[in-house]
N, C-alpha and C positions, 0 to 999 in steps of 0.2 A: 618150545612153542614158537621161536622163534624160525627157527629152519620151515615149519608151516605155513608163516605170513611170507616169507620169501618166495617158497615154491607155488604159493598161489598169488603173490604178484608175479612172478617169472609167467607164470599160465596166463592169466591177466593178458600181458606184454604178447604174446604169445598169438594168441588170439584175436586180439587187436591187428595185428600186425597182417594177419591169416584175412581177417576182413577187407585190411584197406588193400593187400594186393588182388585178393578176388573182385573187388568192388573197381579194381583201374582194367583189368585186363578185360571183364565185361565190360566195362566202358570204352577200349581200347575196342576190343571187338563189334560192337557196335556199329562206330564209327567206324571203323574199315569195310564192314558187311555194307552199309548205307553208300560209302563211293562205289564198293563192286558193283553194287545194284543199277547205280545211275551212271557209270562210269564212263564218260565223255557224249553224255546227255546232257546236254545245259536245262535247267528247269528254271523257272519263274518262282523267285523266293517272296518277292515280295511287290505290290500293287499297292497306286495310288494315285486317285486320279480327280483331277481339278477340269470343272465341265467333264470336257471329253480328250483333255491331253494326260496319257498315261505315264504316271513315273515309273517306271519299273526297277525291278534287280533281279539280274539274271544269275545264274551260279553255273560254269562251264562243267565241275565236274571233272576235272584233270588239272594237270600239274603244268602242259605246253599247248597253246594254240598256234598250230603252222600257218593256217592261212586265215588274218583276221577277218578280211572281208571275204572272203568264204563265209567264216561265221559271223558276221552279223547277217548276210543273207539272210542264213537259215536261221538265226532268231526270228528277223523279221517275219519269214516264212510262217517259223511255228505260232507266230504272235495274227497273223492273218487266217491261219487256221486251228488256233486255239488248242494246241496239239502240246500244253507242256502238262506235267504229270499232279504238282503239286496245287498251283493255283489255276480257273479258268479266267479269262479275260469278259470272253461274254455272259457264261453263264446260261447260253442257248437261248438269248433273247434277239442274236442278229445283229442289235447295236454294237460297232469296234469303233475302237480309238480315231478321234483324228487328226494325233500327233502322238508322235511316240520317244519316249525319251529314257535311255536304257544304262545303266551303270554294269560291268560284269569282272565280275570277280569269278579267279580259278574253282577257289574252292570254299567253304563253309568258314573254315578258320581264316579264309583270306579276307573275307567280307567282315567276320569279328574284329579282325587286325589293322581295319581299313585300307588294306592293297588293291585297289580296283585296278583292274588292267586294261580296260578302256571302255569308251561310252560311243553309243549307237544310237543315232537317231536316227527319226523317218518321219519328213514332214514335206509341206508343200511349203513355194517359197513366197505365197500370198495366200494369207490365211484365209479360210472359208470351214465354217464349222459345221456345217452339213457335208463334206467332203469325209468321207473315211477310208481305212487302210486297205481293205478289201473291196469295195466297190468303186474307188476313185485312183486305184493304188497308180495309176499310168502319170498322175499328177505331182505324186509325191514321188521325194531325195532322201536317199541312204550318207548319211554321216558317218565318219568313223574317228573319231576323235578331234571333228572339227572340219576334215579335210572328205570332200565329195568322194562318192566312190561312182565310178560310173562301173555297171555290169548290163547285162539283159533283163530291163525292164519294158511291160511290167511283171512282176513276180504274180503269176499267174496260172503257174502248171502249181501241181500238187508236191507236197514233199515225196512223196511215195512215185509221180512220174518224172520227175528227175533227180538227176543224179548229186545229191546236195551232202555226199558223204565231207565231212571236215576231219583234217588230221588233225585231234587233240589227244594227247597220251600222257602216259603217267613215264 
């Protein structure tokens, strides 16, 4: 009787076992389908915003950013024409931000882990709250961790008519 109780906890065990590795490698799976998918797409994970100055979190979506200020451009860019996949900024009411203030993390786990790799902002440098990102953007400054970035402003052509490719890769 006893050889019985054995071989049906052995099966038990077994079984068990057979769960939690199917249960990690769909999890595993998952998660690597999700970066293929978005993979050196930064998207807007998370919004929040006080009046009209927007917090955001950005997620790059790769493992190396080659050219930072490159890519705060083009957040900025997407964030002007509302172009990320996960959250919308205006929600197609017209109203944008009129201060922007951006945290960016590589990747999902880095933002759990609190790794942020640097912060982007885009403000004017005397406040006016009727000014916004896209209708006043010749007013407002691009931040990169503090330190001004001068590029060709104002950010004005569309992501799609220039050339705003960003080296980031896995």
């Amino acid at each position: 009787m006893d050889w019985k109780r054995e071989k049906s906890q052995l099966l038990q065990g077994v079984l068990i076992v057979g769960i939690v590795v199917l249960v990690w490698f769909l999890g595993y799976r998952a998660v690597c389908c999700s970066i293929e998918v978005n993979k050196g797409e930064p998207d807007l994970v998370y919004s929040m915003s006080v009046n009209n100055d927007y917090h955001l979190v950005v997620v790059a979506n790769c493992a190396v950013i080659e050219d930072k200020a490159k890519f705060a451009q083009k957040v900025v860019r997407m964030c002007q024409e509302d172009a990320f996949k996960t959250i919308k900024l205006s929600a197609g009411t017209g109203n944008y931000p009129s201060r922007l203030d951006i945290a960016v993390y590589l990747t999902g786990q880095d933002r759990e882990n609190g790794r942020q790799v640097c912060r982007i902002q885009y403000e004017t440098k005397e406040y006016q709250e009727y000014w916004d990102i896209v209708r006043d953007s010749e007013r407002f400054h691009l931040y990169l961790d503090g330190e001004e970035i001068r590029c060709n402003w104002p950010l004005t052509n569309s992501l799609n008519e220039d050339n705003m490719s960003v080296e980031c890769y896995w």
